[in-house]
C-alpha atoms as an extended CHARMM CRD file, in Angstrom:
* protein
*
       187  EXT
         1         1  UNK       CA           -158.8320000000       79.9360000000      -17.8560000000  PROA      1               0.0000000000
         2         2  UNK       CA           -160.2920000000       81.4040000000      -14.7790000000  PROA      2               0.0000000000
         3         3  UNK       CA           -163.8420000000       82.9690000000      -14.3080000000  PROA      3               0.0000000000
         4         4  UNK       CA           -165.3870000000       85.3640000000      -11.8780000000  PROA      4               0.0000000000
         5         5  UNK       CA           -169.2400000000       84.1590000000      -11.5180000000  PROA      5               0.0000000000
         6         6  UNK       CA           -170.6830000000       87.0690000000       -8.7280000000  PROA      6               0.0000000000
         7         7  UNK       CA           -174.1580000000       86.6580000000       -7.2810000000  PROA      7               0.0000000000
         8         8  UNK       CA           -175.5320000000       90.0220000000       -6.4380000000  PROA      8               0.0000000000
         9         9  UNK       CA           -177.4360000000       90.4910000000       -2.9970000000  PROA      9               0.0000000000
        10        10  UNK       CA           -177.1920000000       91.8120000000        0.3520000000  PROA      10              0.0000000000
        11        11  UNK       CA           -175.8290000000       89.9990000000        3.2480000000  PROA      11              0.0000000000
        12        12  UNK       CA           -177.9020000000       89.0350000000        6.7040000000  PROA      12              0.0000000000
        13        13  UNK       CA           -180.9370000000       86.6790000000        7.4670000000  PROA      13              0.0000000000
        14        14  UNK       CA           -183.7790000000       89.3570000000        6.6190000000  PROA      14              0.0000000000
        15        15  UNK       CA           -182.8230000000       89.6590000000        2.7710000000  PROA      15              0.0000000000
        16        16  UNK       CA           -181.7480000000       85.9420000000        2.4350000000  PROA      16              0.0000000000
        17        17  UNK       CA           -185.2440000000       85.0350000000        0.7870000000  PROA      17              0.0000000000
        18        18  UNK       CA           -186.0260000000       88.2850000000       -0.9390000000  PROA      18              0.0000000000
        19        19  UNK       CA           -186.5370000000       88.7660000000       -4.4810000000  PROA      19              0.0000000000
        20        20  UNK       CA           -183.3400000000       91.0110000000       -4.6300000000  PROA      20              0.0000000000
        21        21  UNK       CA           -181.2390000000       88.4040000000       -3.5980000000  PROA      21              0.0000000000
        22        22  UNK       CA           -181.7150000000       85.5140000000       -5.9350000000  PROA      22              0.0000000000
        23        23  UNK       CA           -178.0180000000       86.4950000000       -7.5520000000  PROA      23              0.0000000000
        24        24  UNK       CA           -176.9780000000       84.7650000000       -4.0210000000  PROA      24              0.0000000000
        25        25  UNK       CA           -179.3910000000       81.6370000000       -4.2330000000  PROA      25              0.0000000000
        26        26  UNK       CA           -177.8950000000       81.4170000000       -8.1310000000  PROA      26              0.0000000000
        27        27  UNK       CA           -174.5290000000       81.8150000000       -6.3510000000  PROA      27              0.0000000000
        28        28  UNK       CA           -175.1270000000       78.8330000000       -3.6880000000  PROA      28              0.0000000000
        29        29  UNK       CA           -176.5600000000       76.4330000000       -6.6450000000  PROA      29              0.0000000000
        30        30  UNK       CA           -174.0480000000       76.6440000000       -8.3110000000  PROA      30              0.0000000000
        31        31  UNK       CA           -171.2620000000       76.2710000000       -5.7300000000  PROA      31              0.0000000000
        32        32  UNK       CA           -173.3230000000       72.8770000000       -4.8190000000  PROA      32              0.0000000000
        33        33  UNK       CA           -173.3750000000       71.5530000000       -8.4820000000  PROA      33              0.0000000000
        34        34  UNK       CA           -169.8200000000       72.0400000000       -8.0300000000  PROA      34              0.0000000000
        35        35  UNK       CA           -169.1870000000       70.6360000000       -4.6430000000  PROA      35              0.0000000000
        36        36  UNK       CA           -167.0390000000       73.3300000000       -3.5310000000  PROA      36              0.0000000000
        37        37  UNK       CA           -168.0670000000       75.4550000000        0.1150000000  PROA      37              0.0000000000
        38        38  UNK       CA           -168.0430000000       79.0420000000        0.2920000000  PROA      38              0.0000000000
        39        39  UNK       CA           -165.4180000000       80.4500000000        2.6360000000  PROA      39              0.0000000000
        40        40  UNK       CA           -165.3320000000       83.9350000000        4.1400000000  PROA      40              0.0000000000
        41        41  UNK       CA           -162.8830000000       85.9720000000        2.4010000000  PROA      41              0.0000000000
        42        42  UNK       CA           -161.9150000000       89.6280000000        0.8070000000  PROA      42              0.0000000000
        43        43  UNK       CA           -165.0160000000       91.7220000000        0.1610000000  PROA      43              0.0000000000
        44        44  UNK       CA           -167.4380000000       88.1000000000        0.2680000000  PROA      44              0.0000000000
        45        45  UNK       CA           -167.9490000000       84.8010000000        0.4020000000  PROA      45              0.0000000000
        46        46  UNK       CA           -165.7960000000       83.1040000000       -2.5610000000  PROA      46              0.0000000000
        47        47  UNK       CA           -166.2270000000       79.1320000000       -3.4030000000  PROA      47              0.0000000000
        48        48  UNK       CA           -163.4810000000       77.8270000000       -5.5790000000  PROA      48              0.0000000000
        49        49  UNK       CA           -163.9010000000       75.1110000000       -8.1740000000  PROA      49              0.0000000000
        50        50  UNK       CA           -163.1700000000       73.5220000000      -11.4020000000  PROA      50              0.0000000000
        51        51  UNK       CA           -165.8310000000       72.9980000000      -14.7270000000  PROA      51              0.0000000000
        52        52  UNK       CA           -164.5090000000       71.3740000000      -17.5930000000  PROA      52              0.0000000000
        53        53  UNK       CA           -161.0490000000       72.3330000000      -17.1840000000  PROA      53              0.0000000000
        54        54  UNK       CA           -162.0290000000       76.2260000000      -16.3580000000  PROA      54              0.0000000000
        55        55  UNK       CA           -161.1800000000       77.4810000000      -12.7200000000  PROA      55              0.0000000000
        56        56  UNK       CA           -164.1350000000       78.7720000000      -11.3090000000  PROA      56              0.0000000000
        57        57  UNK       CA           -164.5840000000       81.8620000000       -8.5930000000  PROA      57              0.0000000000
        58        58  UNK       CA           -168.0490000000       82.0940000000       -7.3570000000  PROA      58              0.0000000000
        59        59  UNK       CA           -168.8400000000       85.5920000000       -5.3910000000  PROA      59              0.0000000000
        60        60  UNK       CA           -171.4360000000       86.6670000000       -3.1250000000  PROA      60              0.0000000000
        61        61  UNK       CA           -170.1320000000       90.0310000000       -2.1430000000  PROA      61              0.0000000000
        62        62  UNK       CA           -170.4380000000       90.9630000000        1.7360000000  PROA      62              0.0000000000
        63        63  UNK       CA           -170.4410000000       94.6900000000        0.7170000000  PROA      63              0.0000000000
        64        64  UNK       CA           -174.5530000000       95.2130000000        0.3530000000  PROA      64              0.0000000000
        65        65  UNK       CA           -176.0690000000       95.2660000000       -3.1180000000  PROA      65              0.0000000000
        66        66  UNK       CA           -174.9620000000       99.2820000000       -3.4600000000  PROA      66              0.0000000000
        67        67  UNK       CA           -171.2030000000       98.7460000000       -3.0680000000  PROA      67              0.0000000000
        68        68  UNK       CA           -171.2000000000       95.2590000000       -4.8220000000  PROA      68              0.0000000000
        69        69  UNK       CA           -168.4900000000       96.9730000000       -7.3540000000  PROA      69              0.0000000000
        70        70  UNK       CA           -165.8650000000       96.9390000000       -4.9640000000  PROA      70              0.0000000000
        71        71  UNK       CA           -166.2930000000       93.2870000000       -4.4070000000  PROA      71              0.0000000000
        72        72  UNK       CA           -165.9470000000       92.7770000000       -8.3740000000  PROA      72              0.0000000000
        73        73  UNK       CA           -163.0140000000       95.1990000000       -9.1860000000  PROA      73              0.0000000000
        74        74  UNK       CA           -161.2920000000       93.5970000000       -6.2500000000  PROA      74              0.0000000000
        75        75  UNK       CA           -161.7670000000       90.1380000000       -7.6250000000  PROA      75              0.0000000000
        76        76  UNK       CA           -161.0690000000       90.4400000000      -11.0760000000  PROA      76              0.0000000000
        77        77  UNK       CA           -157.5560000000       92.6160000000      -10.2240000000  PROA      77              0.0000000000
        78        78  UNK       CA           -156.3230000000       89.7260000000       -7.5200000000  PROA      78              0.0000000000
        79        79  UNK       CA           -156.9930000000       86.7110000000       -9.7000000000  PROA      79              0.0000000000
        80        80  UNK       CA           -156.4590000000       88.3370000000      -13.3120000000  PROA      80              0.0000000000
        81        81  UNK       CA           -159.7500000000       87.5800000000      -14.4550000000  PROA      81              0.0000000000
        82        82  UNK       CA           -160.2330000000       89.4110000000      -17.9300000000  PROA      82              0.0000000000
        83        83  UNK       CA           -163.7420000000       91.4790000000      -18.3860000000  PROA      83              0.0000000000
        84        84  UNK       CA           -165.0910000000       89.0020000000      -20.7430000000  PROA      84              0.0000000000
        85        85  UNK       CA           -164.6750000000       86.1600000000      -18.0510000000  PROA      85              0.0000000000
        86        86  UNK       CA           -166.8240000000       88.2150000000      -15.2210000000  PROA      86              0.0000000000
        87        87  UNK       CA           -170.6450000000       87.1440000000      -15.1900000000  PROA      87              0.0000000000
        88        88  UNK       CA           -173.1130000000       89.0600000000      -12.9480000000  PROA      88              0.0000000000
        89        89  UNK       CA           -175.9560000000       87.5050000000      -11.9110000000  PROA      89              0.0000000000
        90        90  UNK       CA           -178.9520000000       89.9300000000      -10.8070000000  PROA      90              0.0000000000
        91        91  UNK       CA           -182.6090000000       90.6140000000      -10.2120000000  PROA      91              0.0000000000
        92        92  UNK       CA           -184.5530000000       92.4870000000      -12.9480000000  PROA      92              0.0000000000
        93        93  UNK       CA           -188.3350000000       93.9920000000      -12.5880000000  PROA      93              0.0000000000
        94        94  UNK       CA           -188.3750000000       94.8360000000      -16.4520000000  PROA      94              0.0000000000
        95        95  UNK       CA           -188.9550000000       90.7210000000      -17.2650000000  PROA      95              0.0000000000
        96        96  UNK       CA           -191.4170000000       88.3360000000      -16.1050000000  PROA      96              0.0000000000
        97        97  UNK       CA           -190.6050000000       86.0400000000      -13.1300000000  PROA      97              0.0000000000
        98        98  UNK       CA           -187.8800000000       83.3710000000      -14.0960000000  PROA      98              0.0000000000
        99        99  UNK       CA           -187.3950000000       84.7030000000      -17.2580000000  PROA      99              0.0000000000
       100       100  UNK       CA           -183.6150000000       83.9230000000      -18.1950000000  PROA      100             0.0000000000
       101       101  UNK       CA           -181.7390000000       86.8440000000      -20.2430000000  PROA      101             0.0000000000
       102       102  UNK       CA           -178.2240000000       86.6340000000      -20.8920000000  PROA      102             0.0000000000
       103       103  UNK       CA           -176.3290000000       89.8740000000      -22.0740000000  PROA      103             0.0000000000
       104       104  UNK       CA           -172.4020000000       90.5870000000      -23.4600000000  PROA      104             0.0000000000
       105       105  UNK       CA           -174.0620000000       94.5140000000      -22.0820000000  PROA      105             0.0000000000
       106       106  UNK       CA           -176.2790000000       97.4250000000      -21.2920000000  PROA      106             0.0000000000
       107       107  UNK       CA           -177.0990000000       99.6500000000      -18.9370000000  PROA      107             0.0000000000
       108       108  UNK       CA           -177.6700000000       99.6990000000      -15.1340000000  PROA      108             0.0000000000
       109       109  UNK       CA           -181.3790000000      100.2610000000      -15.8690000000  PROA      109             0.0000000000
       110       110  UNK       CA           -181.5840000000      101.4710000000      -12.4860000000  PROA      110             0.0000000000
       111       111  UNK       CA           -180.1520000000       98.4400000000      -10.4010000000  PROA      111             0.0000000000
       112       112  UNK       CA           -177.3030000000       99.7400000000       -7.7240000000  PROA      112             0.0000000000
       113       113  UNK       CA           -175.3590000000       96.8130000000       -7.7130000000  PROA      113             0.0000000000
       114       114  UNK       CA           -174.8190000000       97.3110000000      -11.4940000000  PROA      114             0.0000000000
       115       115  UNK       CA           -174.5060000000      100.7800000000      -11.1130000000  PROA      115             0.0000000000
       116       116  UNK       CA           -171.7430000000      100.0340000000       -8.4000000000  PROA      116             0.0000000000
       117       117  UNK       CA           -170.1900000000       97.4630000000      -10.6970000000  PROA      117             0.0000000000
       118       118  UNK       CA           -170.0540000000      100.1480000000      -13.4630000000  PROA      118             0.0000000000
       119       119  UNK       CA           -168.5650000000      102.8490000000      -11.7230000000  PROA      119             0.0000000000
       120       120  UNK       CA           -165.8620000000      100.5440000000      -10.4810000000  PROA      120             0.0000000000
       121       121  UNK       CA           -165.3370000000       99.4050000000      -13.4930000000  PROA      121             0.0000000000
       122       122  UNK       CA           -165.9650000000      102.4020000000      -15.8790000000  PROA      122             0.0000000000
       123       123  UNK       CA           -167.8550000000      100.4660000000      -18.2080000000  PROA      123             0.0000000000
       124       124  UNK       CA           -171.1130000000       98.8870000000      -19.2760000000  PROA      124             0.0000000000
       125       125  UNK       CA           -169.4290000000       96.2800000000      -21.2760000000  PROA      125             0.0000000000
       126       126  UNK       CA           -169.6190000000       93.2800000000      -18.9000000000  PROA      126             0.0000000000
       127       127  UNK       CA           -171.8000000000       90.1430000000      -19.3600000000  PROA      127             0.0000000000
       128       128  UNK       CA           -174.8290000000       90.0710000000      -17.0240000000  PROA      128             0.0000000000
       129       129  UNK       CA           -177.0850000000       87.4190000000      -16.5680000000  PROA      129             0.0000000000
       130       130  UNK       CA           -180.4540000000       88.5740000000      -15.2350000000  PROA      130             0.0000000000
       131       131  UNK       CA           -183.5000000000       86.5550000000      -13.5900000000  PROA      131             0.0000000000
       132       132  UNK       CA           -186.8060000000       88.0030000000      -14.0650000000  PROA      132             0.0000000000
       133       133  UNK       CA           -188.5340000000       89.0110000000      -11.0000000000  PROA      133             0.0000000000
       134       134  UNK       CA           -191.4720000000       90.9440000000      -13.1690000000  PROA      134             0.0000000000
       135       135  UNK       CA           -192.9590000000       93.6260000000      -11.4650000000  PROA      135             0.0000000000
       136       136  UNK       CA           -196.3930000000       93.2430000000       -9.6410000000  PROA      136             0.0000000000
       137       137  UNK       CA           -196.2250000000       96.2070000000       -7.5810000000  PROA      137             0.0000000000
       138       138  UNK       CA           -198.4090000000       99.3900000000       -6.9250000000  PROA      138             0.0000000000
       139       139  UNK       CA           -196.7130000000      102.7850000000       -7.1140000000  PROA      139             0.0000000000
       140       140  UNK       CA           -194.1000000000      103.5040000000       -4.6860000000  PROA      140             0.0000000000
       141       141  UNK       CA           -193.6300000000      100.5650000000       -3.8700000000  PROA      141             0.0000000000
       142       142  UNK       CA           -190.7010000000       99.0130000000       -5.6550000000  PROA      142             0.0000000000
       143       143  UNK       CA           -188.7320000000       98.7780000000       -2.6800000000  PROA      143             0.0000000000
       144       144  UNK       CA           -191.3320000000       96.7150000000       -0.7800000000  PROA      144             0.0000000000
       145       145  UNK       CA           -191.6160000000       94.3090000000       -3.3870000000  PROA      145             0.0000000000
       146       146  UNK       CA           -187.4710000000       93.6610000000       -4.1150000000  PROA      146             0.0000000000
       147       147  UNK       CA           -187.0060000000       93.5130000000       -0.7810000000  PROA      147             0.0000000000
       148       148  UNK       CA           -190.1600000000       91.2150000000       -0.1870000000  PROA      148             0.0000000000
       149       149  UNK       CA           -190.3190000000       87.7070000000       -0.0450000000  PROA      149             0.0000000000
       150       150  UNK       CA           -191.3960000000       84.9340000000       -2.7210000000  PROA      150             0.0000000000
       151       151  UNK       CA           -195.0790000000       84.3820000000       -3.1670000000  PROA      151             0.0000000000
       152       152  UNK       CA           -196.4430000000       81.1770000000       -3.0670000000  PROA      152             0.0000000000
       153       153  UNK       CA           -196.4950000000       80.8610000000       -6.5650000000  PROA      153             0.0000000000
       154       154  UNK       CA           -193.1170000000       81.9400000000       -7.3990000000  PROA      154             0.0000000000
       155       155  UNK       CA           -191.5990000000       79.8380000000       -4.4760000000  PROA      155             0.0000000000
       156       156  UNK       CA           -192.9700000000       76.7430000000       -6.6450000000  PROA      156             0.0000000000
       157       157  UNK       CA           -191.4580000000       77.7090000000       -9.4950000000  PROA      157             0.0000000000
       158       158  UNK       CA           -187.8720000000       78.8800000000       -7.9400000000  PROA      158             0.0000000000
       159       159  UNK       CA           -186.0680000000       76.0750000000       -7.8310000000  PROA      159             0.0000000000
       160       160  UNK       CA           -186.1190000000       75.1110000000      -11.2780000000  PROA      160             0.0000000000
       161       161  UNK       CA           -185.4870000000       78.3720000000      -12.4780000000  PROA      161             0.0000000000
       162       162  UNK       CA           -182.2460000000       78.4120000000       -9.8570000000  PROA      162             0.0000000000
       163       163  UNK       CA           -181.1580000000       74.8640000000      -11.7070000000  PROA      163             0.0000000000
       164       164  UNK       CA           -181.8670000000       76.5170000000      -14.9430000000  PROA      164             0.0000000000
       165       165  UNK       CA           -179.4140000000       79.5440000000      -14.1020000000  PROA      165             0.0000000000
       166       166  UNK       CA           -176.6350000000       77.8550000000      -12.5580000000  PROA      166             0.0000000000
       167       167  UNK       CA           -176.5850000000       75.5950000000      -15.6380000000  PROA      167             0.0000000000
       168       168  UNK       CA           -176.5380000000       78.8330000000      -17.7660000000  PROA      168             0.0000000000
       169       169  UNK       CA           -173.2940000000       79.9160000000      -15.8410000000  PROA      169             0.0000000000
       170       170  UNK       CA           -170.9900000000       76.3440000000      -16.5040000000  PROA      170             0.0000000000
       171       171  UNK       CA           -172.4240000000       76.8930000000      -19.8140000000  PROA      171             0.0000000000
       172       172  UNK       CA           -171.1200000000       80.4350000000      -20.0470000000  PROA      172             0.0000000000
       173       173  UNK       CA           -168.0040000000       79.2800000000      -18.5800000000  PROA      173             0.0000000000
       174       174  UNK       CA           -167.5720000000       76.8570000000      -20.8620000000  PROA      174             0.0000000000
       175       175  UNK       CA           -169.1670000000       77.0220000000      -23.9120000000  PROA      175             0.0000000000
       176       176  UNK       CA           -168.7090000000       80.9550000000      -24.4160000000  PROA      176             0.0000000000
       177       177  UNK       CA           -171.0790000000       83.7550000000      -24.2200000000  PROA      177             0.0000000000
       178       178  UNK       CA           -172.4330000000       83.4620000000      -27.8080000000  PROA      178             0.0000000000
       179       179  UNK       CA           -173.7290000000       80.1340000000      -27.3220000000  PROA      179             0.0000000000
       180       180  UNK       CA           -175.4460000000       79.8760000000      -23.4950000000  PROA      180             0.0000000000
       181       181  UNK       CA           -176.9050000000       83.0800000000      -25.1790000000  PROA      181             0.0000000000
       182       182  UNK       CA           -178.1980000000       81.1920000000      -28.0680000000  PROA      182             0.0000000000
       183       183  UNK       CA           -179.2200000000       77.8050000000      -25.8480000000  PROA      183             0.0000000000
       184       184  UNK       CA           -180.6800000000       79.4400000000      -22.7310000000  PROA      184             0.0000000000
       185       185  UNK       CA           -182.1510000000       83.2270000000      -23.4620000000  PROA      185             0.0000000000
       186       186  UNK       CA           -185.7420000000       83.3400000000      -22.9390000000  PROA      186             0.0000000000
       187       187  UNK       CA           -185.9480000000       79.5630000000      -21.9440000000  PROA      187             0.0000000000
């Protein structure tokens, strides 16, 4: 069984510690845990491994967060990877920081790179796996802030929550949607 695990952010040393990239850092844990190196490749970086007997393709899309659904569609079509098997990992403002929410669905809610993925894809029915990055900005200034680096306090805090994530995607890869769902929502 093979599984497409893609870590949404933008490519290039000035985003690498922002906010709207921690789909990459989730990416790069989880390539560690399973000693596999990311290699340059279609559309992204891709690191190959094995979990449990499931063949694992990790993604960090080279196409900016905007035109990430090229990256997936492309993926999923050149390794057969069914839509149930495809986990996107992303930023979210609408839950507080670290805050782990797993979904079989929904709606873009505003994010381009799930808007991209969605329009590739012509559907909202994919599993997404979102990491809370709350929203403690003043008006107008939601770009600022997703492109902005960690505070002090969240930086703390981070790596944990990165362990916790990448342990929710082996999980999902494994153990089905239903129960890292049920073990890991909201923890």
């Amino acid at each position: 069984m093979k599984y497409l695990i893609v870590g949404l952010g933008n490519k290039g040393e000035e985003y690498a510690e922002t906010r709207h990239n921690i789909g990459f850092k989730v990416a790069e844990k989880l390539a560690e845990t399973l000693e596999v190196p990311f290699k340059s490749n279609n559309f992204g970086l891709v690191a190959e491994g094995k979990y449990k007997g499931r063949k694992l393709f990790v993604l960090k899309p080279d196409t900016y967060m905007n035109l990430s659904g090229n990256a997936v569609k492309f993926w999923m079509q050149k390794e057969n990877i069914p839509l149930e098997n495809v986990l996107i990992i992303t930023d979210d403002l609408a839950l507080p920081f670290g805050t782990l929410r797993l979904k079989m669905k929904g709606s873009d809610a505003g994010h381009n790179g799930l808007k991209s993925i969605q329009e590739q894809l012509q559907t909202q029915n994919y599993p997404r796996l979102r990491f809370g990055i709350s929203a403690e900005f003043s008006e107008g200034k939601q770009v600022d802030y997703v492109l902005g680096k960690w505070n002090e306090a969240e930086r703390d805090k981070l790596s944990e929550r990165i362990e916790k994530f990448s342990k929710a995607c082996l999980s999902f890869a494994f153990a089905g949607i239903q129960n890292t769902m049920t073990g890991f929502n909201g923890k």
